[in-house]
C-alpha positions in Angstrom: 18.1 2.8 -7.3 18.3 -0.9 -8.6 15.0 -2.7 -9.9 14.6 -6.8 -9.9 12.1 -8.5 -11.5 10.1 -11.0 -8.8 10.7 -14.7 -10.3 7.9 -15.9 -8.9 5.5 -16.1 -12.4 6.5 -16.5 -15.8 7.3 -12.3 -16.7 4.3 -9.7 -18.6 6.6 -7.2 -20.3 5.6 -4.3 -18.5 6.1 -2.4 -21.9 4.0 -4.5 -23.7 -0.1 -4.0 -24.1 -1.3 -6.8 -22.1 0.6 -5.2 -19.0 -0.8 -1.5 -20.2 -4.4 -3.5 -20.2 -4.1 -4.8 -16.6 -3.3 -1.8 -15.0 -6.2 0.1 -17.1 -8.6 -3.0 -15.6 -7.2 -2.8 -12.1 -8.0 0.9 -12.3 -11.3 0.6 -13.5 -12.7 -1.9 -10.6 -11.0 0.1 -8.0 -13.0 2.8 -9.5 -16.2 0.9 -9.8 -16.4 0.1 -6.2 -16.1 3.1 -5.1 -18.0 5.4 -7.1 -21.0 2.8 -6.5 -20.3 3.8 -2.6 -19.9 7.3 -3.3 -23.2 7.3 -5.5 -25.4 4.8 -2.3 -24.4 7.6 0.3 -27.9 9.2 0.1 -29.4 6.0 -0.3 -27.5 4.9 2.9 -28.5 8.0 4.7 -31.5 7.3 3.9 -31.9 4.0 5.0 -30.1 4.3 8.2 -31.4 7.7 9.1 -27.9 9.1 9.4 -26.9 12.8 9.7 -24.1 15.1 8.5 -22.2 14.4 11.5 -22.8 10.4 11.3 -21.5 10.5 7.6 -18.4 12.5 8.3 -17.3 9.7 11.4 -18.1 6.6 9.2 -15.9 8.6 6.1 -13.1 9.7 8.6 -13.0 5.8 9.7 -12.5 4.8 6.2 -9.8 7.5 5.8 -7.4 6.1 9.2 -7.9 2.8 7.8 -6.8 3.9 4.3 -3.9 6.4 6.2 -2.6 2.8 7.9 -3.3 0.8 4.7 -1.3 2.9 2.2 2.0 2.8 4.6 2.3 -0.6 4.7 1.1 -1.3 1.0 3.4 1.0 0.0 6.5 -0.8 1.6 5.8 -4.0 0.5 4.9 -2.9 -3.0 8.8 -1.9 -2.9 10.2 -5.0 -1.2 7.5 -8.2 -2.9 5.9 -6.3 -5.9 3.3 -4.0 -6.5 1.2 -6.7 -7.9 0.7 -8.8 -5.5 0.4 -5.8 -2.8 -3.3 -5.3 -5.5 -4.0 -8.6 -5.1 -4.2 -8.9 -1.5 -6.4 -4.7 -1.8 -8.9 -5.8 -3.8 -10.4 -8.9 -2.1 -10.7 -6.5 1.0 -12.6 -3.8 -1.0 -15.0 -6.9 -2.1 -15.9 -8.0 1.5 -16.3 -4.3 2.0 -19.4 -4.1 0.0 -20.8 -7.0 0.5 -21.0 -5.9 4.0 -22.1 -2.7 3.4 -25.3 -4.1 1.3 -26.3 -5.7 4.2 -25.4 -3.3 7.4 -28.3 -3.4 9.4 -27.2 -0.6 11.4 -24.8 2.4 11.4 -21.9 0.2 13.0 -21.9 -2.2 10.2 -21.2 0.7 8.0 -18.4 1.9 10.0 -17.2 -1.4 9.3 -17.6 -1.3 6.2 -16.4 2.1 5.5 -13.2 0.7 7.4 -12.8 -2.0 5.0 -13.2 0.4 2.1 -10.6 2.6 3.4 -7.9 -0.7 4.2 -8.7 -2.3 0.4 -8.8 1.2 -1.2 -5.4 2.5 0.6 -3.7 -0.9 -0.3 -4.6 -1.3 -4.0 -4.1 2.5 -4.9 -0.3 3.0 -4.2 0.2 -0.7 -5.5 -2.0 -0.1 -8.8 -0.2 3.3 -9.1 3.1 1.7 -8.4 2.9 -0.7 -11.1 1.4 2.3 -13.6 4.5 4.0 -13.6 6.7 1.2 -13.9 4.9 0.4 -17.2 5.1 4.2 -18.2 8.6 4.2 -17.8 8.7 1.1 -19.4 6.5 2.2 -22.8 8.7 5.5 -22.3 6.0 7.6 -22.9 2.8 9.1 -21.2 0.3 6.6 -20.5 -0.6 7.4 -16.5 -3.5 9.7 -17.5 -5.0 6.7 -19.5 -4.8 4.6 -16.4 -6.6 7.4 -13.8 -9.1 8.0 -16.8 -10.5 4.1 -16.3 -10.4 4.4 -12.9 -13.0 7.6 -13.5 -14.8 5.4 -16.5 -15.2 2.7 -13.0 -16.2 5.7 -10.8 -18.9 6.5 -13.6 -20.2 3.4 -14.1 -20.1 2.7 -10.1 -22.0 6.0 -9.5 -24.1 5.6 -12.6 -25.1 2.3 -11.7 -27.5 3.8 -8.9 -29.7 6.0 -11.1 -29.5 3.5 -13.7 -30.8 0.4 -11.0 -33.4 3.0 -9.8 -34.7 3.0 -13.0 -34.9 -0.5 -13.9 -35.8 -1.8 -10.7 -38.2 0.5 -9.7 -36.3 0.3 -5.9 -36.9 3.3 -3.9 -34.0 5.6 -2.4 -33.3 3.7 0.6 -33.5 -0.1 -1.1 -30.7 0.4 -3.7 -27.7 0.1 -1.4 -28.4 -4.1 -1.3 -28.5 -5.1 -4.7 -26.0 -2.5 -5.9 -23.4 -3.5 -3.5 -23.9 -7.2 -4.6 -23.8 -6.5 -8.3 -20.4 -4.4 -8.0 -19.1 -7.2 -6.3 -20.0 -10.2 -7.9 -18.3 -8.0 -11.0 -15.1 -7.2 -9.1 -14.9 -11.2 -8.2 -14.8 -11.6 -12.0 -12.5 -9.3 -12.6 -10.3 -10.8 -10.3 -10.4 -14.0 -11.7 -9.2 -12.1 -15.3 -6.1 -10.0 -13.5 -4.9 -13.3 -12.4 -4.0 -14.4 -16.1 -2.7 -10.9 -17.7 -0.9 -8.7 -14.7 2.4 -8.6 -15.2 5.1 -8.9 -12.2 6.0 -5.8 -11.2 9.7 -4.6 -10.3 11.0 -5.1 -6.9 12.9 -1.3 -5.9 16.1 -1.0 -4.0 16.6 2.3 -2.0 20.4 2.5 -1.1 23.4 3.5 -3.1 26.9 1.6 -2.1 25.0 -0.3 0.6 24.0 3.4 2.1 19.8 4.0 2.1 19.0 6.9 -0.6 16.7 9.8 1.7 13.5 10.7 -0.1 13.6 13.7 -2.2 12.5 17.3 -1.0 10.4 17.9 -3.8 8.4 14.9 -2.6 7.1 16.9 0.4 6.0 19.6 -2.1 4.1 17.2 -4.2 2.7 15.8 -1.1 1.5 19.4 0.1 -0.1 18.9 -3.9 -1.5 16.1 -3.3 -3.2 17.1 0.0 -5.1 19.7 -1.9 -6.4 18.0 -4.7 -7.0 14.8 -2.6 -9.5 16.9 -0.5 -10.8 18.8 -3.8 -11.2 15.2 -5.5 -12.6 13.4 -2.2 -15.0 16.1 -1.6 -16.3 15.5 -4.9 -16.6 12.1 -5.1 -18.4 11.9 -1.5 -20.3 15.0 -1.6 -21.6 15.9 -4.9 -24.3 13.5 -4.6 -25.3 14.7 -1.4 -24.5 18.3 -2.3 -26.7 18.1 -5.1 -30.1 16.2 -3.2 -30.2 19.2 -0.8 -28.8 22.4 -2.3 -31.5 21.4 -5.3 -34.3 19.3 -3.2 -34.1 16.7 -5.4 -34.5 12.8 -5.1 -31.8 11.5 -4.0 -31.0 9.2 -7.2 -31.2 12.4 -8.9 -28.7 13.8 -6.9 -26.4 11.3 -8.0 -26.2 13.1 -10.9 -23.8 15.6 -9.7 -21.2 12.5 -8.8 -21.9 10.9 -12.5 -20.9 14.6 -13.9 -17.9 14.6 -12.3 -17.0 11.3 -13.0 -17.8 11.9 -16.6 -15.7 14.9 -17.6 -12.8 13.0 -15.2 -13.3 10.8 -17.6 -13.1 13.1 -21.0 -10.1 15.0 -19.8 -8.0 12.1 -18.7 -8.3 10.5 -21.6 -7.4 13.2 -23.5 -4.3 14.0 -21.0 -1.7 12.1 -22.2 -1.6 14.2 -25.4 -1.5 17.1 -23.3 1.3 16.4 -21.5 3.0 15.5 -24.7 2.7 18.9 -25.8 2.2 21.1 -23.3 4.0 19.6 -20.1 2.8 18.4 -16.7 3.6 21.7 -15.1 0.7 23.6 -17.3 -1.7 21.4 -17.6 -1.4 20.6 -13.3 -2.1 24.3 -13.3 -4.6 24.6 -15.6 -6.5 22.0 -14.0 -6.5 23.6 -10.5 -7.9 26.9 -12.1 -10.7 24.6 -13.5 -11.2 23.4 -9.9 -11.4 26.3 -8.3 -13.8 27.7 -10.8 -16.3 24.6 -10.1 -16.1 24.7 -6.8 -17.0 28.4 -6.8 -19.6 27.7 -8.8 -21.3 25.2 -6.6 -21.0 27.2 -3.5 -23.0 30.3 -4.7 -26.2 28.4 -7.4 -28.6 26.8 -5.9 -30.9 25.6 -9.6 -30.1 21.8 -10.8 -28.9 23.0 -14.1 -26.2 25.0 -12.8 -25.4 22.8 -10.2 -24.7 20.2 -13.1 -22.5 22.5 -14.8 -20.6 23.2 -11.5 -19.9 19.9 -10.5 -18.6 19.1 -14.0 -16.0 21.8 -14.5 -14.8 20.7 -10.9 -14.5 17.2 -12.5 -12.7 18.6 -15.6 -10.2 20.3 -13.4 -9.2 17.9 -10.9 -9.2 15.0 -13.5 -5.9 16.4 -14.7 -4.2 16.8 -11.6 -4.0 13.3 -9.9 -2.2 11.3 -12.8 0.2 14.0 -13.1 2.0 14.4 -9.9 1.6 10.6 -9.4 3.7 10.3 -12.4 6.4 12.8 -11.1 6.8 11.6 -7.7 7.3 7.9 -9.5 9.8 9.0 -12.1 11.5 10.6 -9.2 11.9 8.4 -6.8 10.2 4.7 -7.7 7.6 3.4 -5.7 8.9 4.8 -2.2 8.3 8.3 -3.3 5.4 7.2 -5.0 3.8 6.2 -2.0 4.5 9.1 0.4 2.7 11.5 -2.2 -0.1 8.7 -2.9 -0.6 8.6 1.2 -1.7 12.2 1.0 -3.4 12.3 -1.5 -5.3 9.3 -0.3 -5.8 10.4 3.0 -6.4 13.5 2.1 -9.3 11.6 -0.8 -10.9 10.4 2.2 -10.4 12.1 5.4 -11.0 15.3 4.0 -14.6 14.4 2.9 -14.8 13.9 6.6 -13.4 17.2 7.4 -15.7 19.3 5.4 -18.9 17.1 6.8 -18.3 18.8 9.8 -17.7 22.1 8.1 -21.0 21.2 6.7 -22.6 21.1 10.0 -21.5 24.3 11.2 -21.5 26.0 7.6 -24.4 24.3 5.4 -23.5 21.9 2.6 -23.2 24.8 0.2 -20.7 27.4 2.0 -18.4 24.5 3.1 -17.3 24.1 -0.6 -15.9 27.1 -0.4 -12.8 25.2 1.2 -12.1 23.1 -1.9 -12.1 25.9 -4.1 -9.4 27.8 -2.2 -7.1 24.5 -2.3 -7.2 24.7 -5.9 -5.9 27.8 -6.1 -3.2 26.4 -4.1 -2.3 24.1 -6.7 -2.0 26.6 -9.1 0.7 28.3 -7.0 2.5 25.2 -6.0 2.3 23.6 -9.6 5.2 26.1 -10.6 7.9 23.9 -8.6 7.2 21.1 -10.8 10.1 19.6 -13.2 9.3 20.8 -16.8 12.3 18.9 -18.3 14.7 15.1 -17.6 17.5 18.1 -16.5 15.0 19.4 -13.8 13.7 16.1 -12.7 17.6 14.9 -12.1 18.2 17.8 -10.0 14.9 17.4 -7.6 16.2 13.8 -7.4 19.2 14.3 -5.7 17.5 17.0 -3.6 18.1 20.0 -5.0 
């Protein structure tokens, strides 16, 4: 595999800590935007009068747009650059909530879950792309960092409801408007900033004496990973806050809560991740993460009391906060950005069709009992983590597919 560098801008050393710091931002908005979706869905419901059923179709659009997004982002990440593959993601995720502050009715939001699902599935392989090109470049773990900002925009995103409750005075249904606006007029900024410091990322060649290189078997295995915790992370991200409102029969801006709890100790234990690969290796700390999971997840399926709830929701956010970043990191070291982006597709999908999966388990189960399913995909993980390289000797051999 042979890497170019695009000529078309004067070069951001990808090992340098301008590159590092646009990555971290692109994360972060990409984060933003959607937790500030995840955190309106009660609001939404609300406003629109929408049932279980209603918000499972509008997330399961947004997950075969982001399915359909992710394959063709991901090629021409390889072919023009992951950079301008971000460029082209985020614009869409934009026009996604604007429109979603003003839907009117439920096929506006369709709309705009679509649009969320083609910016979303677009920018994430790209932004991941480019993250592990600067990891390999810094030659050292940094991929954790990057995943923590994009929790840090997921917290502020879903945060950002309670907190324009509060100071607005805005009633359940009236905070999808102005909190769609705000999270845009701040991504159009941001925009405007990633213009000046994103560095050009490698274009990746797939063929070896003029013969095209076949994709890795242990990228199907860290796809069958990726499946679980994209369901286990997706769930939580889209259902938390709704879990919460009715398993406690709360408001539901307090039932953002549970989202803001898992974004938050996403947030503490990817920051601290990077060290912990360092010393402990990927392989452990994947595996320790899904036994986190799993243990949230149980959790949440058998309390009913907000407290508990809290607590539940927050040790599913400490578990699958480690898992994401690391598996990313392996399927890029393995195979560049074409590997990258089968194992990012299902995760992805996975992050947000199977949201829309357990909304109709929550139909025929109750929003409570249908966590059960994340919880036993966590366990998964633990089993499945053990295939993972633990050394350079390792990740040669799973490279050429042994």
């Amino acid at each position: 595999m042979t890497q170019t560098l695009n000529p078309v801008r004067p070069t951001i050393p990808l090992a340098g800590g301008k590159a590092a710091a646009a990555v971290i931002v692109m994360f972060a908005v990409n984060g933003m935007i959607l937790g500030g979706y995840g955190g309106s869905l009660p609001s939404l419901r609300e406003r629109l009068d929408l049932d279980a059923t209603q918000i499972a179709i509008m997330l399961f659009s947004g997950g075969v747009a982001g399915i359909v997004s992710m394959q063709v982002g991901g090629r021409l990440a390889d072919s023009i650059g992951a950079r301008r593959i971000v460029f082209a993601g985020l614009p869409i995720l934009i026009a996604a909530a604007l429109v979603l502050a003003f839907a009117p009715t439920y096929a506006f939001a369709i709309v705009a879950a679509a649009l969320f699902g083609l910016g979303n599935g677009a920018m994430d392989v790209a932004m991941n792309a480019l993250g592990v090109q600067v990891e390999a470049a810094r030659g050292k773990p940094i991929m954790s960092r990057f995943h923590a900002f994009f929790s840090v925009g997921n917290f502020v995103g879903a945060g950002a409801v309670l907190l324009m409750a509060l100071a607005l005075g805005i009633d359940g249904a009236g905070i999808v408007a102005p909190l769609m606006i705000t999270l845009a007029v701040i991504a159009v900024a941001v925009y405007v900033v990633l213009l000046r410091i994103s560095p050009e990322a490698a274009v990746v060649s797939h063929s070896a004496d003029g013969v095209k290189t076949r994709i890795p078997t242990m990228a199907w295995v860290l796809g069958a990973m990726a499946l679980a915790f994209g369901l286990s992370e997706g769930t939580a991200v889209d259902w938390s806050s709704l879990h919460v409102t009715d398993v406690a029969g709360v408001d539901p801006t307090v039932g953002a809560l549970g989202l803001i709890a898992v974004s938050g100790f996403m947030v503490v234990i990817r920051l601290l991740g990077d060290g912990l690969v360092a010393r402990f290796g990927r392989r452990n700390v994947v595996r320790f993460g899904g036994i986190c999971a799993a243990l949230g997840y149980g959790t949440v399926t058998v309390v009913s009391s907000l407290p508990l709830l809290i607590a539940g929701w927050a040790l599913v956010g400490f578990g699958v906060g480690m898992i994401a970043p690391q598996v990313y990191a392996v399927a890029g070291h393995l195979g560049g950005g074409r590997v990258l982006a089968v194992v990012v597709t299902f995760g992805y999908a996975a992050f947000l069709a199977g949201p829309a999966v357990v909304g109709f388990l929550v139909s025929h189960l109750g929003i409570q009992h249908a966590m059960a399913v994340p919880a036993l995909l966590c366990v998964g993980i633990v089993f499945l983590a053990l295939t993972m390289p633990t050394s350079d000797d390792d990740l040669a051999a799973a490279r050429a597919g042994h």
